[in-house]
C-alpha positions in Angstrom: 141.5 95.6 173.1 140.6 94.0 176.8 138.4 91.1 176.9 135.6 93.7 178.4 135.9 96.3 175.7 135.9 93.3 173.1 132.6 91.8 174.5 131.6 95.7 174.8 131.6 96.1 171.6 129.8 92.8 170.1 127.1 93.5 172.2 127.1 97.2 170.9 127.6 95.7 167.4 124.4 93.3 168.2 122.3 96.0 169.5 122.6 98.2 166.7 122.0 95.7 164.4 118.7 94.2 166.3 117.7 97.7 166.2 118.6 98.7 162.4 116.2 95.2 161.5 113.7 96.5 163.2 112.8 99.5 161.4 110.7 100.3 158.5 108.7 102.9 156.1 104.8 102.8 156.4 103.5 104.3 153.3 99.7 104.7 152.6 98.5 101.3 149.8 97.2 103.8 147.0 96.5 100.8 144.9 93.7 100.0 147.6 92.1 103.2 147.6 91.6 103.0 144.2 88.7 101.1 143.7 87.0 102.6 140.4 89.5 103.3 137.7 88.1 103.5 134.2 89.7 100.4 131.7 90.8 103.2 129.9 93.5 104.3 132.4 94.2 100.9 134.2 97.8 100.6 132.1 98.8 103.9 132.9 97.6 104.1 136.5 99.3 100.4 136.8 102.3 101.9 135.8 102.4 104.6 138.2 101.6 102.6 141.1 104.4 100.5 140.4 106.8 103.3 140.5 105.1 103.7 144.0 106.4 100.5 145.2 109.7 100.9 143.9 110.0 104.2 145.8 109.4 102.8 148.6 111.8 100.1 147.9 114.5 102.5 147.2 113.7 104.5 150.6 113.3 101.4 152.7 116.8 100.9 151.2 118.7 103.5 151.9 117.1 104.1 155.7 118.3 100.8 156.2 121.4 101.8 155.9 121.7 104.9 157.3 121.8 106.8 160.6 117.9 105.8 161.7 118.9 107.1 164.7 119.1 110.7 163.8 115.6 111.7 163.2 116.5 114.9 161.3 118.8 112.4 158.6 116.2 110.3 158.3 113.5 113.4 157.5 115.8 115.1 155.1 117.2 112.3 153.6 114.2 109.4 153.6 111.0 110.9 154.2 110.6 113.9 152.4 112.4 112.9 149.2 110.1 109.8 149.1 106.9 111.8 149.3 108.4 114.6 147.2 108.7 111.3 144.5 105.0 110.1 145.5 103.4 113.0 145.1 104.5 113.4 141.7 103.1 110.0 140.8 100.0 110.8 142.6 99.6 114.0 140.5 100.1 111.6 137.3 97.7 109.2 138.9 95.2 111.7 138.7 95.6 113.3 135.5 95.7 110.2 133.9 92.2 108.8 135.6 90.8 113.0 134.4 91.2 112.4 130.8 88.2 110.0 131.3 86.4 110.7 134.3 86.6 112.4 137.5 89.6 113.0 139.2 89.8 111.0 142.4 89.6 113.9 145.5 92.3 113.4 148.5 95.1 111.9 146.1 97.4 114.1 147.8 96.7 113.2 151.2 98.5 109.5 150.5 102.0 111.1 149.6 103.6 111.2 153.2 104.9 108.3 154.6 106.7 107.9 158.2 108.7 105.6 159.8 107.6 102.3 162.0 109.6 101.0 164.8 109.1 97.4 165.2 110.8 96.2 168.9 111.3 92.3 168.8 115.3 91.0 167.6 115.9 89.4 164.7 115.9 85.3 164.8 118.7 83.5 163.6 118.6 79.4 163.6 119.2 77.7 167.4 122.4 76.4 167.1 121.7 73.4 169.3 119.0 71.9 166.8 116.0 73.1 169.5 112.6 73.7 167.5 113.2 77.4 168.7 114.4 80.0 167.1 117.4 81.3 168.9 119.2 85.2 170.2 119.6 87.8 167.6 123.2 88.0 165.3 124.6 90.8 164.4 125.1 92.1 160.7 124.2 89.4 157.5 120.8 87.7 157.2 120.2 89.8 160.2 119.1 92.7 158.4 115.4 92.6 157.2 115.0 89.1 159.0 112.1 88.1 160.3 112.2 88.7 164.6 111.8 86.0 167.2 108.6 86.9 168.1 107.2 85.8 164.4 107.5 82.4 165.4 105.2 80.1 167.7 105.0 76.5 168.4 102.0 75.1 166.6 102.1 72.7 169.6 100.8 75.7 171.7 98.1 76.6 169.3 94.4 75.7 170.2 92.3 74.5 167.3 90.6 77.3 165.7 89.4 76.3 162.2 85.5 76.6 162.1 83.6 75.7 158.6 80.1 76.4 157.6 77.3 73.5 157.9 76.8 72.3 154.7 72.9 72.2 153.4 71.2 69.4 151.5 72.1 71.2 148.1 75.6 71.7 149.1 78.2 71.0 146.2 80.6 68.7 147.6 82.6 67.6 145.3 86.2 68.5 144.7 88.4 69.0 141.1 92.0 68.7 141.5 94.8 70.2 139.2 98.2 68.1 139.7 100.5 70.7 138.2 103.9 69.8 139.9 106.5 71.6 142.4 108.1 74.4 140.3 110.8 71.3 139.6 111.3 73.1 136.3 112.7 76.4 138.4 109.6 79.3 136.9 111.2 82.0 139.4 110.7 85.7 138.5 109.5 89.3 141.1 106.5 90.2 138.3 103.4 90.2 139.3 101.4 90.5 136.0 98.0 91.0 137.9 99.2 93.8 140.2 101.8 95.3 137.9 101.6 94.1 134.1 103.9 95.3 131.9 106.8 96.1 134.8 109.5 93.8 135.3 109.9 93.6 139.1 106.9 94.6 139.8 106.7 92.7 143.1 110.2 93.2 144.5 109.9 89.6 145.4 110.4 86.2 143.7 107.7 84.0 143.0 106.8 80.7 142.6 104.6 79.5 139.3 103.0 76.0 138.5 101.0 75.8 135.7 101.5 77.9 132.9 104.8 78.4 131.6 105.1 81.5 130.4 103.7 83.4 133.0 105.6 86.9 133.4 105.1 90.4 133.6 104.6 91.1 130.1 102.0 88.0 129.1 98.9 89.2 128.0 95.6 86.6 127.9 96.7 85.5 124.3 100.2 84.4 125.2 98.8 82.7 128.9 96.1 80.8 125.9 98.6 79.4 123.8 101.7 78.7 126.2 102.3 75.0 127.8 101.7 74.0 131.1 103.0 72.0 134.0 99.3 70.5 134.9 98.9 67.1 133.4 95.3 67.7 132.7 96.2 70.5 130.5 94.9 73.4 132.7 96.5 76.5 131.4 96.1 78.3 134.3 98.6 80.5 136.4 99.3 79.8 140.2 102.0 81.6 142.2 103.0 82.4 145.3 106.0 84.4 147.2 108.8 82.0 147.1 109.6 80.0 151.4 113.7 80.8 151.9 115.7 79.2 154.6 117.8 81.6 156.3 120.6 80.3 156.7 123.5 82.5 155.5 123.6 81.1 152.2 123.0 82.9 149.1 120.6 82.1 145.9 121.9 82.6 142.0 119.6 85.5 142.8 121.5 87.0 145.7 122.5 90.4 144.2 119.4 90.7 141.4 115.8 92.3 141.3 113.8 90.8 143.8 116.5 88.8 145.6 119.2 90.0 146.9 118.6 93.8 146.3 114.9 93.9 147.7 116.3 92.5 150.9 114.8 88.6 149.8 117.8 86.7 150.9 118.6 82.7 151.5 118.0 79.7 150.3 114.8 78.7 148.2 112.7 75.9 149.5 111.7 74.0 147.2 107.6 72.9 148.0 107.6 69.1 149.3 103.9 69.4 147.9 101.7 71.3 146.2 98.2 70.9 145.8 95.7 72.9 143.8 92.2 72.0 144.7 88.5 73.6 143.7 85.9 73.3 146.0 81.7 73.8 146.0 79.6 76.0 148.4 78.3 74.5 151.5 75.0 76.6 150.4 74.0 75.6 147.0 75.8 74.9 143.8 78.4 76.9 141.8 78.9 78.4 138.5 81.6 78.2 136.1 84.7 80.8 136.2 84.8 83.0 133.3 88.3 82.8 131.0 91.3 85.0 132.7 89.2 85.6 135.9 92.2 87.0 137.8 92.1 86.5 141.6 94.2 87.5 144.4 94.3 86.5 147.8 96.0 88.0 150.7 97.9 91.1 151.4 101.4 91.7 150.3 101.7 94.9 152.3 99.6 93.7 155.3 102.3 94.4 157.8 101.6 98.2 157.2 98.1 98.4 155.4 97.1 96.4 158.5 95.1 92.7 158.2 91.9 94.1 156.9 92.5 92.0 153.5 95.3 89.5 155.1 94.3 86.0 154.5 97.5 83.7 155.4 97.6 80.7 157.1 100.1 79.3 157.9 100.2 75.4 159.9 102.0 72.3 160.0 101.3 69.0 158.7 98.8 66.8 161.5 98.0 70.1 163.0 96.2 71.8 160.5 93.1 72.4 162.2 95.2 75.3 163.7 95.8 77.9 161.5 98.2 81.5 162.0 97.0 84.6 160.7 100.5 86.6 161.5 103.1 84.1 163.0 105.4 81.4 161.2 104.6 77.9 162.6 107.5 75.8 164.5 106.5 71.9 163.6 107.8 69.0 165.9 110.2 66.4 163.8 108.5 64.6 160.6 105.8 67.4 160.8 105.9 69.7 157.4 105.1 73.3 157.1 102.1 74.2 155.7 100.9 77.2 153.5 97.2 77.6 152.7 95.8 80.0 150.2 92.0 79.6 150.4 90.7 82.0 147.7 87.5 84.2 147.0 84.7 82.1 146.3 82.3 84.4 145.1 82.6 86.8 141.9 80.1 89.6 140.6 79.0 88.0 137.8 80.5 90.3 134.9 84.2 91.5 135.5 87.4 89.8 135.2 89.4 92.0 137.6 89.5 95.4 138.9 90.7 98.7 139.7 92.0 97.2 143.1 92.3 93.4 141.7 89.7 92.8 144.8 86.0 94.1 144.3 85.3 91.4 141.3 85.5 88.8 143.8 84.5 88.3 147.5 84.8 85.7 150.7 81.3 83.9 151.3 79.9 85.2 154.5 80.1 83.0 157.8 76.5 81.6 157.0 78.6 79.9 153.7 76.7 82.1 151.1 78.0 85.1 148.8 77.5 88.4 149.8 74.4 90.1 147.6 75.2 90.5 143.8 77.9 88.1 143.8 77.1 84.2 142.4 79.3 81.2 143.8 81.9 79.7 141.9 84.5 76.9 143.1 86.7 77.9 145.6 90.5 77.6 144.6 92.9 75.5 147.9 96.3 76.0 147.2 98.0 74.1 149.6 102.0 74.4 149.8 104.2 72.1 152.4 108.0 72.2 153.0 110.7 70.7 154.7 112.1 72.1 157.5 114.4 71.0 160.2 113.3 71.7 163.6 115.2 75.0 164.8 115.5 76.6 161.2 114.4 79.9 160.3 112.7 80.7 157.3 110.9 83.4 155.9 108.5 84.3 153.3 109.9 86.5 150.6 108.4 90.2 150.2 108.7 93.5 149.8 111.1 95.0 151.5 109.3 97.1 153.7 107.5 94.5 155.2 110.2 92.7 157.2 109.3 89.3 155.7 106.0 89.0 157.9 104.0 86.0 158.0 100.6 87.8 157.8 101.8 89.2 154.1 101.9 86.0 152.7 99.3 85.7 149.7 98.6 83.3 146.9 97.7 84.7 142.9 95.8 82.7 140.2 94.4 84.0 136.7 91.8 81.1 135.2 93.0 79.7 131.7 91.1 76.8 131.9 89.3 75.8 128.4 85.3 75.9 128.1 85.6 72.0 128.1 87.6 71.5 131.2 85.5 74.5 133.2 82.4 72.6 132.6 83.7 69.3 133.6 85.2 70.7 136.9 81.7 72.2 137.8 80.3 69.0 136.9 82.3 67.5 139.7 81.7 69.7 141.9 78.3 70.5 141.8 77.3 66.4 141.4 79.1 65.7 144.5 82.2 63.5 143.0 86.4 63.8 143.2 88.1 64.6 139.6 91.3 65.0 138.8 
């Protein structure tokens, strides 16, 4: 082969790869359509909406590596048998959720997916230590990376974090739950808010502080009685999607659930921090969180559902009154990456989750007060910083569908705080001190 023909090809071999990265499945988000599903058919309905995802997964797979450039291939092969597979679910979905009440109307309508081009190349780490992400590579970590154009110099970001005025009643005070880094290695893809009962339910790996025996299968009882990382003896769970450097080398979990084979490739970052803090209402004071209140923040499928729930930021440390929505932040040297998860701060007064793990809770409104029918209660902070060397690429694990976008990051907590320790972290807040 000439020297011609040889570059020829790499750049062919590049091309095709940029472009194979850059394609994915958007599916309709049943789970968020579902907002009133009796208790009686949650398990069942959970169930099925985790065989969603997985079909999904398995689709994404195989049209990743497949001919996406024949349109009729990818119709026969991807997108018909996949909503062939979803309506069947959907029909389950809604024989299940008769037996008690009304059949949800339009079920059907969710079953067809299509396919989503998305343009920008794949980033791989600047090879001459620049803060910049660098030209696309072909084949490797270059499949379902993240692309170039998810990354921004938080240098070039203008300030944009704006808080509510605080009123003479405000609660002020802060309670703080020192619960480690994950240094004892709680890794797993179930999500036992989302999906209970399903192993890999998240088709990515997680990070958990806190309680220890947090899984798919733990029900309240188990979460009540387990240990904990937290030194004040807050039971409660905290996890998050795990940060992975991508940088060609592989994890124990490079060819299991939720690593390797859901696309979640690289090196785990270990946090460099983690803080868990609960905040008051700039409006008034707040009440206690009820036992095994389950709160999620953030959209795992955001790249596809779109950012109406999306709630990441993502900044660097001495920058972080600029926060990203949907880009990953490139920090100057001795500047960490930071991940915020402010949570919902206001919940209904009577239900420990939902059909659609959302409509329990709510955001305050701009003004700083809860929407009507919903009470304030503190506001969980998790607060995550890394390491990482100027010109590395990292990305957020996730499902693989969603290329590893910054905008599906999202942050998951379930409250097993006792009576005793509730009441004393209200206390703090509401009389305007700093615990823990």
């Amino acid at each position: 082969m000439t020297n011609n023909s040889a570059s020829a090809s790499r750049e062919s071999a590049s091309r095709q790869a940029a472009a194979q990265a850059t394609m994915t499945l958007d599916c309709p988000d049943v789970s968020a359509r579902l907002t009133d599903v009796p208790q009686q058919a949650r398990p069942a309905v959970d169930t099925e909406l985790a065989k969603l995802d997985t079909q999904v997964a398995d689709a994404y797979g195989q049209l990743a590596t497949g001919a996406k450039t024949d349109t009729e291939w990818v119709r026969t092969s991807v997108l018909d048998p996949l909503s062939t597979e979803r309506r069947q679910s959907l029909d389950r979905i809604g024989a299940e959720i008769a037996k008690v009440s009304q059949r949800p109307a339009g079920l059907d309508s969710l079953a067809a997916c299509t396919v989503r081009k998305e343009d920008a190349a794949p980033a791989v780490a600047a090879a001459n230590g620049s803060a910049a992400p660098s030209a696309p590579a072909a084949g490797g970590q270059a499949q379902n990376a993240p692309s170039r154009a998810d990354f921004v110099d938080i240098r070039k970001v203008r300030p944009n974090v704006v808080k509510p005025r605080q009123k003479a009643n405000a609660s002020k005070g802060t309670f703080t739950s020192r619960c480690g880094r994950n240094e004892n290695k709680h890794f797993n893809p179930d999500n036992v808010i989302v999906a209970p009962g399903v192993s890999n339910g998240a088709h990515h790996m997680h990070d958990y502080v806190g309680n220890l025996e947090t899984d798919a299968f733990s029900t309240n009882d188990d979460l009540a009685a387990a240990g904990t990382t937290c030194t004040n003896g807050d039971r409660s769970t905290h996890y998050w999607p795990v940060l992975r450097l991508r940088n060609g080398k592989n994890e124990a979990d490079a060819n299991l659930p939720g690593g390797g084979q859901d696309g979640n490739v690289g090196r785990i970052l270990q946090p460099a921090s983690v803080q868990l803090t609960f905040r008051g209402s700039p409006v008034g004071k707040v009440a206690e969180m009820p036992i095994f209140l389950r709160i999620i923040t953030g959209d795992a499928k955001a790249f596809v559902n779109g950012t109406a729930n999306a709630n990441a930021s993502w900044s660097c440390t001495g920058f972080e009154n600029r926060q990203l929505k949907d880009k990953y932040p490139l920090c100057p040297r001795g500047s960490n990456v930071v991940r915020t998860f402010n949570f919902q701060s206001c919940w209904d007064g009577a239900n420990i989750d939902s059909a659609n793990h959302r409509t329990h809770v709510a955001f305050a409104q701009a003004n700083g007060a809860c929407p009507q029918g919903f009470r304030a209660i503190p506001q969980l902070v998790q607060r995550i910083t890394y390491k990482v060397a100027p010109g590395s690429v990292f990305a957020v694990d996730s499902f693989p569908e969603q290329l590893h976008k910054p905008v599906t990051d999202h942050g998951d907590f379930i409250n097993v705080m006792s009576t005793s320790l509730m009441k004393k972290a209200v206390s703090c807040i509401n009389g305007g001190r700093r615990c823990g």
